[in-house]
KOLVO-140058 format. One record per residue (C-alpha): residue in one letter; x negated, y, z. Coordinates in steps of 0.25 Angstrom, whole numbers, plus 5000, padded with zeros to 4 digits. Each point is the difference from the previous one (the first is absolute). Layout:
// residues N
<r><r>a</r><u>X</u><v>Y</v><w>Z</w></r>
...
// end
This chain:
// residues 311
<r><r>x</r><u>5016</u><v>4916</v><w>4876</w></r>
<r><r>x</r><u>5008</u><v>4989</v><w>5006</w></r>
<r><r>x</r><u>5012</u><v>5003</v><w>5010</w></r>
<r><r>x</r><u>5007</u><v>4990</v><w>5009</w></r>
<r><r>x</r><u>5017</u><v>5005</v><w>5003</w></r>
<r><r>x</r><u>5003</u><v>4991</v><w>5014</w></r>
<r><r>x</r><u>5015</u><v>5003</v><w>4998</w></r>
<r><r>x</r><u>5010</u><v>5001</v><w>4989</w></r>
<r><r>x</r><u>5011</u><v>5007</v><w>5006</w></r>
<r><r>x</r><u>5002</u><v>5015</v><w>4999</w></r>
<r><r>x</r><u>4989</u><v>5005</v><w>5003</w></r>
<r><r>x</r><u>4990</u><v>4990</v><w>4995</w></r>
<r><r>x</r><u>5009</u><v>4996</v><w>4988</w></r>
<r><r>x</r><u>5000</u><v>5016</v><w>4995</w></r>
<r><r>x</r><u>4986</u><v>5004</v><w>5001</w></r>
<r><r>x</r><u>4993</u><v>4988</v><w>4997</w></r>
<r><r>x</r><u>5010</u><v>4999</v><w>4989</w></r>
<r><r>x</r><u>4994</u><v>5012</v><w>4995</w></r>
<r><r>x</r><u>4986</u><v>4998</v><w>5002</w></r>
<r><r>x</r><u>5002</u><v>4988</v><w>4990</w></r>
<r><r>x</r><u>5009</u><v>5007</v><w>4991</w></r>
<r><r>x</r><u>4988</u><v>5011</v><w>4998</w></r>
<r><r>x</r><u>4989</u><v>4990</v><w>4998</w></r>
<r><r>x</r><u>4996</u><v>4993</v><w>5013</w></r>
<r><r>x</r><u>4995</u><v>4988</v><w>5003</w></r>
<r><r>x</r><u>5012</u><v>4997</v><w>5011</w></r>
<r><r>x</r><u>5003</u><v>4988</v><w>5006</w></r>
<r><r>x</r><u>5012</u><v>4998</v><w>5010</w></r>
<r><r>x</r><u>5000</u><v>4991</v><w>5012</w></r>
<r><r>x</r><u>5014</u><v>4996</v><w>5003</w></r>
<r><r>x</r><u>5007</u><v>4988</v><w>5005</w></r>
<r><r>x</r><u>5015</u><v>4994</v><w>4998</w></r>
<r><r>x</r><u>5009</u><v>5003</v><w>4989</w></r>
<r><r>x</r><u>4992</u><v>5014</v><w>4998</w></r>
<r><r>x</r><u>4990</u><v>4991</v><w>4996</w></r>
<r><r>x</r><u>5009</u><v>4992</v><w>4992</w></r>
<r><r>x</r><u>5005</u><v>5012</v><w>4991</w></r>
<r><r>x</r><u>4987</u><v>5006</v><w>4998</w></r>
<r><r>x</r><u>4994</u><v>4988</v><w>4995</w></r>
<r><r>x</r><u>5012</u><v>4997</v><w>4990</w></r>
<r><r>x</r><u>5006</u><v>5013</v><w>4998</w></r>
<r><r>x</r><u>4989</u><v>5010</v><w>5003</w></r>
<r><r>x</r><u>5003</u><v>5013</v><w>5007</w></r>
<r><r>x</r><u>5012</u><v>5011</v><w>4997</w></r>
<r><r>x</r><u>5000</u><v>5013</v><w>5005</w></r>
<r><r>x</r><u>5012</u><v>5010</v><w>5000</w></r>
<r><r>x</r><u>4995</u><v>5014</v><w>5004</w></r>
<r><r>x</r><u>5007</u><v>5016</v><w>4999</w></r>
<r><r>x</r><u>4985</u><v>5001</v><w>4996</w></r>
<r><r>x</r><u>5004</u><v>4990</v><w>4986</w></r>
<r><r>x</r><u>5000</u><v>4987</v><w>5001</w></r>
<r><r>x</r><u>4991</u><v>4988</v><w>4996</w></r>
<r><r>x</r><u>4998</u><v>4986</v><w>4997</w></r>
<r><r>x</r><u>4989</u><v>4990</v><w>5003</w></r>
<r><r>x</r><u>5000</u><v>4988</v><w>4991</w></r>
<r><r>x</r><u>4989</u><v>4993</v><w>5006</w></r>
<r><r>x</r><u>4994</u><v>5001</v><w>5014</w></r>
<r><r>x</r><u>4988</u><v>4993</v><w>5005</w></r>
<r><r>x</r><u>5007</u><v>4997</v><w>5016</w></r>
<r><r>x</r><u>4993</u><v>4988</v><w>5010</w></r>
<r><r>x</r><u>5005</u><v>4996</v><w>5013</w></r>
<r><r>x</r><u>4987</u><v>4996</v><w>5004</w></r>
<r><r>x</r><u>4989</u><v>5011</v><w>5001</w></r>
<r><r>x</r><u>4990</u><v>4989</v><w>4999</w></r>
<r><r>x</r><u>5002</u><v>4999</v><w>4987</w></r>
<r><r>x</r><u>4999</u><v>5014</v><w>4995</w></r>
<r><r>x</r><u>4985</u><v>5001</v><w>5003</w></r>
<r><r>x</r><u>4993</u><v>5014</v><w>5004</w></r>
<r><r>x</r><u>5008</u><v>5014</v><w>4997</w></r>
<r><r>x</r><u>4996</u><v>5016</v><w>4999</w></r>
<r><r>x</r><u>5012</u><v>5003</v><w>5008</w></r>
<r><r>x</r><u>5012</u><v>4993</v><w>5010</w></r>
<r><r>x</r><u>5013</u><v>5008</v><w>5000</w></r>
<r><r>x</r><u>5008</u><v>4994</v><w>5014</w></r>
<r><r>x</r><u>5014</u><v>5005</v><w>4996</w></r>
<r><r>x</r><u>5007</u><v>4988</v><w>5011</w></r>
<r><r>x</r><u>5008</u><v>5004</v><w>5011</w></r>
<r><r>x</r><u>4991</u><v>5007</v><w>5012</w></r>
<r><r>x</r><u>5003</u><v>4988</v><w>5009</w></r>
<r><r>x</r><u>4994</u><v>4992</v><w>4990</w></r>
<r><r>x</r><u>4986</u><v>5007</v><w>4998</w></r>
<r><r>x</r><u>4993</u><v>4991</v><w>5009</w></r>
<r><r>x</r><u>5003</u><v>4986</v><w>4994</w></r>
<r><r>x</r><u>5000</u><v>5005</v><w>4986</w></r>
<r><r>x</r><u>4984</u><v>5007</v><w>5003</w></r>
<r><r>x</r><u>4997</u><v>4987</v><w>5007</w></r>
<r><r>x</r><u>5004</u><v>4993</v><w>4987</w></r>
<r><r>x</r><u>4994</u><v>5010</v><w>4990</w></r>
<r><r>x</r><u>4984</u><v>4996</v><w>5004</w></r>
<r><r>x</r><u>4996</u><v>4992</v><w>4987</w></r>
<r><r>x</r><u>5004</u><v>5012</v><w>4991</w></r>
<r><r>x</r><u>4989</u><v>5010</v><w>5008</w></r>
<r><r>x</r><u>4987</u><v>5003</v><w>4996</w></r>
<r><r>x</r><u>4990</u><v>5008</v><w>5004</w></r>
<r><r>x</r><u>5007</u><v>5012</v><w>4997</w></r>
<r><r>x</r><u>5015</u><v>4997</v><w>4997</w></r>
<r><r>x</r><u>5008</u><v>5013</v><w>5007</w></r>
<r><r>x</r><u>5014</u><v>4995</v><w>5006</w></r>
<r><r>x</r><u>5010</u><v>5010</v><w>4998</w></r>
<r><r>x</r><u>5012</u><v>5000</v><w>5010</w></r>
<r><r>x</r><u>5012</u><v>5006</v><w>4993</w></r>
<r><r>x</r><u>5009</u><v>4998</v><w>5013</w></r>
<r><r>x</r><u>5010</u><v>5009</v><w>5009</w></r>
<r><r>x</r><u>4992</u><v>4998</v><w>5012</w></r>
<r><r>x</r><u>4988</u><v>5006</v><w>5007</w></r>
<r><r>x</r><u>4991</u><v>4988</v><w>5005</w></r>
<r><r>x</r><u>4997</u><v>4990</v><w>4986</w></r>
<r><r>x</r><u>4986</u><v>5007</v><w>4998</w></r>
<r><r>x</r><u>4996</u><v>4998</v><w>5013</w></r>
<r><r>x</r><u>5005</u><v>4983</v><w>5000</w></r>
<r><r>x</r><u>4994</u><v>5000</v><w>4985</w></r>
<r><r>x</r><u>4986</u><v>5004</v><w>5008</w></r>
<r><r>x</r><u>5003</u><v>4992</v><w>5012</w></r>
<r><r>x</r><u>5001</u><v>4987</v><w>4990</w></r>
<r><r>x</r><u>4990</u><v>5004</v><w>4987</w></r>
<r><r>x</r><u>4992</u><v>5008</v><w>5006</w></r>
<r><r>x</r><u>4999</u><v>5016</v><w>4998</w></r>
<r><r>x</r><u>4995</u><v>5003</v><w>4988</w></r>
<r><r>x</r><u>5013</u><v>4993</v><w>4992</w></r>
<r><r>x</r><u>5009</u><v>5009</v><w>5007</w></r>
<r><r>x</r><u>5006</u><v>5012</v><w>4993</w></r>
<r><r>x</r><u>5011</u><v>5009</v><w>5006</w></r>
<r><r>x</r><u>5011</u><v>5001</v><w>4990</w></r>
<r><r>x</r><u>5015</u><v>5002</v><w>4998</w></r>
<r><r>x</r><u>5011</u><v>5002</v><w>4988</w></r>
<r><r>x</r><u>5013</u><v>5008</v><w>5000</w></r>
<r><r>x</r><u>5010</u><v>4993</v><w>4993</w></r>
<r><r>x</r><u>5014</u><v>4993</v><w>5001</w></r>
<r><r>x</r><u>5003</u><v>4990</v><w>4994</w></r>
<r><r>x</r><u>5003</u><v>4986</v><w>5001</w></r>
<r><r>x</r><u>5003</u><v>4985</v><w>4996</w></r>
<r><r>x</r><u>5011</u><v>4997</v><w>4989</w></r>
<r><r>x</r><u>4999</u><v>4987</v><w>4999</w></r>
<r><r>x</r><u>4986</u><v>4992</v><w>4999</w></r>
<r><r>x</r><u>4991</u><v>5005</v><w>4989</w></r>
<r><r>x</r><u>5010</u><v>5011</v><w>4999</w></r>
<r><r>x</r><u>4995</u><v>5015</v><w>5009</w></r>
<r><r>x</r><u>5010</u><v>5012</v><w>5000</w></r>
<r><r>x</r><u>4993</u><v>5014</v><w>5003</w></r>
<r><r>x</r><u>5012</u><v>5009</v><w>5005</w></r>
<r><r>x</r><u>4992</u><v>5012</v><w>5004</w></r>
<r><r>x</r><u>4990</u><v>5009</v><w>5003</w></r>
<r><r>x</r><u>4988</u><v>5002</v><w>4992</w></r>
<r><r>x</r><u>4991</u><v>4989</v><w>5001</w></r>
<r><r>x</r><u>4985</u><v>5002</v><w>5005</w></r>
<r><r>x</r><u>4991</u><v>4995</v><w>5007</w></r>
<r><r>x</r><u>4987</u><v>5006</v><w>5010</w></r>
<r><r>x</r><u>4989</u><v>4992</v><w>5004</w></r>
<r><r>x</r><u>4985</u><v>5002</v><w>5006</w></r>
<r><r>x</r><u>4990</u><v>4995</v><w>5009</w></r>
<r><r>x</r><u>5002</u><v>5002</v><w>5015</w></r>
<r><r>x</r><u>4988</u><v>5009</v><w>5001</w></r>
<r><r>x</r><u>5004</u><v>5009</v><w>4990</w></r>
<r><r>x</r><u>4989</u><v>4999</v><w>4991</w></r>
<r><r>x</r><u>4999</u><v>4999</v><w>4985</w></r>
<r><r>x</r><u>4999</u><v>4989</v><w>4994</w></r>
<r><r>x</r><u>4999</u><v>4992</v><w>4986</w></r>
<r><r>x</r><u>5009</u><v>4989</v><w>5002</w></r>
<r><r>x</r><u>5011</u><v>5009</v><w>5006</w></r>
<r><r>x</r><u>4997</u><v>5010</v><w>4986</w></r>
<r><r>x</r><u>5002</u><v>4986</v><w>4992</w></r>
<r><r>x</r><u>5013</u><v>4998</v><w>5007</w></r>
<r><r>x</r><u>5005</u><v>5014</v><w>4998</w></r>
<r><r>x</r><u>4997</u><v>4999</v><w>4985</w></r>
<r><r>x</r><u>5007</u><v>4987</v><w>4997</w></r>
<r><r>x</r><u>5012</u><v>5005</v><w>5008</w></r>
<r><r>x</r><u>5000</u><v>5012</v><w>4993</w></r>
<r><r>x</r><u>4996</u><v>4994</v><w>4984</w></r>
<r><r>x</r><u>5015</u><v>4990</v><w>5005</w></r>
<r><r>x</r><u>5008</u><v>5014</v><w>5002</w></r>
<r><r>x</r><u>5000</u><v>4999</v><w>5014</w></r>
<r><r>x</r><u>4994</u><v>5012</v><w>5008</w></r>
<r><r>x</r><u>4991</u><v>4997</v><w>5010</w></r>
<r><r>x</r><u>4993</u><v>5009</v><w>5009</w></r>
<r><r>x</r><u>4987</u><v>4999</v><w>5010</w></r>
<r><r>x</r><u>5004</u><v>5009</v><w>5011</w></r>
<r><r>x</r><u>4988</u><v>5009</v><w>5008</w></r>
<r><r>x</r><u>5006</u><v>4991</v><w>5013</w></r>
<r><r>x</r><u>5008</u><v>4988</v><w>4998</w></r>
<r><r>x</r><u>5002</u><v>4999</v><w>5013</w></r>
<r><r>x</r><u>5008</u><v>5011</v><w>4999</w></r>
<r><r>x</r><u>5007</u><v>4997</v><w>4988</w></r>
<r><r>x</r><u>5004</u><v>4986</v><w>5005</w></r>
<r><r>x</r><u>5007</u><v>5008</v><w>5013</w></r>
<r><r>x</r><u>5008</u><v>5009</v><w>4990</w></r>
<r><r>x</r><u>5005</u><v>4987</v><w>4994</w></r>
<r><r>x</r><u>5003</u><v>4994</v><w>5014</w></r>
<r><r>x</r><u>5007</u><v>5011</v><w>5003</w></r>
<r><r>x</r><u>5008</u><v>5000</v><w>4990</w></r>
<r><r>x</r><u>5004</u><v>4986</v><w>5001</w></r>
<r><r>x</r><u>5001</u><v>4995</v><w>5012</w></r>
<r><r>x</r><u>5010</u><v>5012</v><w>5004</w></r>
<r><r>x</r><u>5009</u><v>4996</v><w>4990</w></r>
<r><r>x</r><u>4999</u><v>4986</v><w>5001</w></r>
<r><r>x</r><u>5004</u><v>5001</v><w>5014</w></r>
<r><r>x</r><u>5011</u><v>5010</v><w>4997</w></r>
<r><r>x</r><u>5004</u><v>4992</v><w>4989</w></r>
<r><r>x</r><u>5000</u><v>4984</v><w>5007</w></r>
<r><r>x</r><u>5007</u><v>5006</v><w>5010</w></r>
<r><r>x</r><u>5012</u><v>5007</v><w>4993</w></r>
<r><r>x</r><u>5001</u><v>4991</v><w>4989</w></r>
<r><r>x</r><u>5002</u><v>5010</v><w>4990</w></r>
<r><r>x</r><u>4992</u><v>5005</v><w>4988</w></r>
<r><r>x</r><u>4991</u><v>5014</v><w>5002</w></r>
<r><r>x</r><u>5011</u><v>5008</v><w>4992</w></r>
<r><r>x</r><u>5008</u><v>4998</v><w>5013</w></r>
<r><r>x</r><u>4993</u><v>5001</v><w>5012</w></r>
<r><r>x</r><u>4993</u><v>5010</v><w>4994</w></r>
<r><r>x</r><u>5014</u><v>5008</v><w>4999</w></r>
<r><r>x</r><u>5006</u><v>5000</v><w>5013</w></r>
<r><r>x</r><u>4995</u><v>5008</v><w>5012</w></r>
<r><r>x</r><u>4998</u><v>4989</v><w>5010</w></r>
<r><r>x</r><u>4992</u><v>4990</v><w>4991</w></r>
<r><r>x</r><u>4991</u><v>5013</v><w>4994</w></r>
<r><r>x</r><u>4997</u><v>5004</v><w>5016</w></r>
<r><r>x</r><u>4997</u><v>4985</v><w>5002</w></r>
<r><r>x</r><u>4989</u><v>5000</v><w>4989</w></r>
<r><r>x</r><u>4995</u><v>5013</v><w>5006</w></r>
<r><r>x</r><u>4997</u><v>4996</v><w>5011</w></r>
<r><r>x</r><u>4994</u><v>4985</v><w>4996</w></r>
<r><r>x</r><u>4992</u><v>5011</v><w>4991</w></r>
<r><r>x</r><u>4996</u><v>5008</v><w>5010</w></r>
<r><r>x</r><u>4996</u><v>4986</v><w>5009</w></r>
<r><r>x</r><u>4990</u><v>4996</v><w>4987</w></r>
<r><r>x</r><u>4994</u><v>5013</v><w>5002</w></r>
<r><r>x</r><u>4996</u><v>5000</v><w>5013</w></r>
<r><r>x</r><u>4994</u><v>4985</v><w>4999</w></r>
<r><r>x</r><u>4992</u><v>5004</v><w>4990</w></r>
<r><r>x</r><u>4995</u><v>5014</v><w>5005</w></r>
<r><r>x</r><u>4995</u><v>4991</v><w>5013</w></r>
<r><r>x</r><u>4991</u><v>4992</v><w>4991</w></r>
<r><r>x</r><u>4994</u><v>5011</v><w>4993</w></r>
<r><r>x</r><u>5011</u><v>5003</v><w>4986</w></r>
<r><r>x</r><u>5004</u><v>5015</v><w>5000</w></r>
<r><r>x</r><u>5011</u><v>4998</v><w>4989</w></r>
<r><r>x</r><u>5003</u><v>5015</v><w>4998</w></r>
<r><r>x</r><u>5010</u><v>5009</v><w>5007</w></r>
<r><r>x</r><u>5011</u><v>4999</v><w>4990</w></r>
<r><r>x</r><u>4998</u><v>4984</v><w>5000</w></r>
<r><r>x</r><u>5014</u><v>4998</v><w>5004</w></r>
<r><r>x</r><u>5007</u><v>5010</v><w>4990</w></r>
<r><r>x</r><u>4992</u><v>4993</v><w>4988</w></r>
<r><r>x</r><u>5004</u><v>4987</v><w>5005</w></r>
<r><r>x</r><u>5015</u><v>5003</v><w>4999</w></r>
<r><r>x</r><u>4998</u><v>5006</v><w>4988</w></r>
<r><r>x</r><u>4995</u><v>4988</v><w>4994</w></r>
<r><r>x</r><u>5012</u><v>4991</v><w>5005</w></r>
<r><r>x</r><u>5009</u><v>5011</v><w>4994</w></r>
<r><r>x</r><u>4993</u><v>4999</v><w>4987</w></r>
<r><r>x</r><u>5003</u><v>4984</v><w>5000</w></r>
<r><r>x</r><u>5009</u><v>4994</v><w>4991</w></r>
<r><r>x</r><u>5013</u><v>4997</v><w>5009</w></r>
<r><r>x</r><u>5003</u><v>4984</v><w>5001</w></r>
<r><r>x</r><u>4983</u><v>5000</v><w>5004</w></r>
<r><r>x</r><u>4995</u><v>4990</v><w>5012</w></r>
<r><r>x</r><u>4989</u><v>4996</v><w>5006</w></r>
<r><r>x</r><u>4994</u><v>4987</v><w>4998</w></r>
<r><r>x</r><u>5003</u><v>4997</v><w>5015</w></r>
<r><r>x</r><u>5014</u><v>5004</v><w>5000</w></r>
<r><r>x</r><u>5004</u><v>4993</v><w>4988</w></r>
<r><r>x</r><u>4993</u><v>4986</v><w>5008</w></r>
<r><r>x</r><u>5007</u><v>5003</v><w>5011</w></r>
<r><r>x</r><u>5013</u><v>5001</v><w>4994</w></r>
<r><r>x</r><u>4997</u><v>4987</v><w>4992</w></r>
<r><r>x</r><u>4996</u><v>4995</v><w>5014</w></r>
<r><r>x</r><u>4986</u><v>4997</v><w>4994</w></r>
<r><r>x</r><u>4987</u><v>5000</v><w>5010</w></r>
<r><r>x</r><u>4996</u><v>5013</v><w>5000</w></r>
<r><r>x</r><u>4988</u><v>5012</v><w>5004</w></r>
<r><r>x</r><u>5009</u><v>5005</v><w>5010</w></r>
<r><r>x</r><u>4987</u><v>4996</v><w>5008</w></r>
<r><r>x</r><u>4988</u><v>5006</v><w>4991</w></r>
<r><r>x</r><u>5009</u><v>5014</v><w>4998</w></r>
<r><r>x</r><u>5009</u><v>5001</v><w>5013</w></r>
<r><r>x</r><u>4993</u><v>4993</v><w>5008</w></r>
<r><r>x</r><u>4987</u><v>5007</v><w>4996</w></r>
<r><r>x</r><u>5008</u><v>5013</v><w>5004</w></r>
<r><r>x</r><u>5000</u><v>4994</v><w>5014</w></r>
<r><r>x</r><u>4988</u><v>4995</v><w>5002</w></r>
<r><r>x</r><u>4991</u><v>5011</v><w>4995</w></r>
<r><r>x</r><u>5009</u><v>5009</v><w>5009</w></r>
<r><r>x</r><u>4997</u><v>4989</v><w>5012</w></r>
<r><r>x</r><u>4985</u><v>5000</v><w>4998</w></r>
<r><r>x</r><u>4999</u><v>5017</v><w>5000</w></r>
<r><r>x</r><u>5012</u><v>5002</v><w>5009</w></r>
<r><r>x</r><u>5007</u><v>5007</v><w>4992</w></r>
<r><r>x</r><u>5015</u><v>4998</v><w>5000</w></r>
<r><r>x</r><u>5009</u><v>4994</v><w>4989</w></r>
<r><r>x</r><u>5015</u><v>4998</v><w>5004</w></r>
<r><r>x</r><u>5004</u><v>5001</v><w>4989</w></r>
<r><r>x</r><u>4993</u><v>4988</v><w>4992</w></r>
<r><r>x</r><u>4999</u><v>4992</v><w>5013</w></r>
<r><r>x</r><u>5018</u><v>5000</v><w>5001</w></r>
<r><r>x</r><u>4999</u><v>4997</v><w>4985</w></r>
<r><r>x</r><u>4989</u><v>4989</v><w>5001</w></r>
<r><r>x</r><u>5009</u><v>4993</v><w>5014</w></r>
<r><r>x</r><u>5011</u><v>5000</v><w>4991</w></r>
<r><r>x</r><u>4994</u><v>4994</v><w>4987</w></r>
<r><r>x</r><u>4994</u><v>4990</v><w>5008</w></r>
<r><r>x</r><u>5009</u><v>4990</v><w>5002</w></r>
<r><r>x</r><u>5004</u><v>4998</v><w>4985</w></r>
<r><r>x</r><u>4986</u><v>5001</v><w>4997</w></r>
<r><r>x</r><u>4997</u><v>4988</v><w>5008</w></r>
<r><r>x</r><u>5013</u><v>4993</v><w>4996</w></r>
<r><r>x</r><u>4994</u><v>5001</v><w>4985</w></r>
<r><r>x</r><u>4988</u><v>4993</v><w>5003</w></r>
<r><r>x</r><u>5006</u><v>4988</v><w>5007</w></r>
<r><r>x</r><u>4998</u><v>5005</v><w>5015</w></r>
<r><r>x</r><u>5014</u><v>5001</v><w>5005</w></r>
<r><r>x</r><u>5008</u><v>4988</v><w>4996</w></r>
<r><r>x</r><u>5014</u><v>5007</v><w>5005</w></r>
// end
């Protein structure tokens, strides 16, 4: 079995660090001074889990040049889904599942738009972590693991496969009834605090504290809720209480992926989490004040990171 990492950073610099450090075949896509380090200095992972060390890596930045593999693990940033599926074509077979670890909602559906459905699998990870230095991961928090399936549900082979080598690596790994479902439960534990967190500028230990912040993430909560029961989620009447509780659980100085671009004024998914919020609460008429106040105000920094505002 063969398994292709597109990303070395938190996400895809942990788990596929892992795969390889239990016995798989792992390959990493990466590009720049990632690249650079994992070819000279292999990869190092510091984890609360116990750390490890990498000597060597196999790492490309050309997927052309990998061949054909079992599995693609996508751990880019959400808003960079589309290019990096585009450029993933020479590594898919037959039967190669693509496996979005992402904090959004839509990179099954662009994974099927440009491969074709049978590639797609829904997937998600719950971790925090992030990049020390290149070649160098930091895992600060939570448990690391990882749910995945097909989008219809059904049992398959390859997803087994999958589930086994994460699980041989130490990792667990689930296959959820309805990953559907699963991936909401995610989303609405992410993009809440993201928002929360992009806004105030403060680690979860915080805003998570005081009254006015805790009510604001309630109701951003309460708005994921809704977006999803109009398409069809029902994630449970205590949805929001075990929500919370999970934030309270978190180590304190934790952020969100998002938040911590923002305040390193780095393009980020404001657009494939927030502005997700808003769109699918658009579409089913469905109201999300909350997220759509947070979205306007994150805008304009979010386009002065890419380039768009000059001033």
């Amino acid at each position: 079995m063969r398994v292709a990492v597109v990303g070395a950073g938190g996400v895809g610099g942990y788990f596929g660090g892992k795969l390889a450090h239990g016995g798989t075949d792992v390959v990493f896509v990466a590009r720049g001074a990632t690249l650079q380090a994992l070819r000279t200095g292999g990869l190092r992972v510091e984890s609360i889990k116990g750390d490890f060390a990498l000597d060597h890596v196999q790492a490309t930045d050309d997927p052309g040049a990998i061949g054909a593999v079992d599995f693609i693990l996508l751990t880019v940033k959400a808003w960079q889904i589309p290019d990096a599926v585009a450029s993933i074509k020479p590594m898919v077979k037959n039967d190669t599942a693509v496996i979005p670890l992402e904090n959004g909602m839509e990179a099954p559906q662009q994974i099927a738009q440009i491969l074709g459905s049978k590639h797609a699998l829904g997937g998600l990870c719950v971790i925090v972590s992030f990049v020390v230095a290149p070649g160098h991961i930091r895992h600060i928090g939570a448990d690391p693991f990882v749910m995945f399936g097909e989008l219809d549900n059904r049992p398959s082979p390859r997803v087994e496969t999958l589930r086994g080598a994460f699980e041989r690596a130490g990792v667990r790994a689930e296959v959820p009834a309805d990953i559907h479902r699963s991936m909401w439960s995610k989303f609405l534990f992410i993009a809440p605090m993201s928002a929360v967190g992009a806004a105030t500028r403060v680690p979860v230990g915080i805003w998570r504290s005081m009254p006015e912040t805790r009510e604001l993430v309630t109701r951003a909560l309460r708005e994921v809720l809704a977006v999803a029961a109009a398409r069809g989620i029902d994630l449970g009447n205590d949805a929001v209480e075990r929500t919370l509780d999970r934030y309270d659980a978190m180590t304190p100085e934790s952020t969100s992926s998002l938040q911590r671009d923002v305040m390193d004024a780095r393009p980020s998914e404001l657009d494939a989490q927030l502005g997700a919020v808003v769109r699918m609460g658009a579409e089913k008429g469905t109201p999300t004040p909350v997220f759509d106040t947070l979205y306007r105000a994150l805008l304009p920094q979010e386009r002065r990171a890419r380039g768009d505002l000059l001033v």
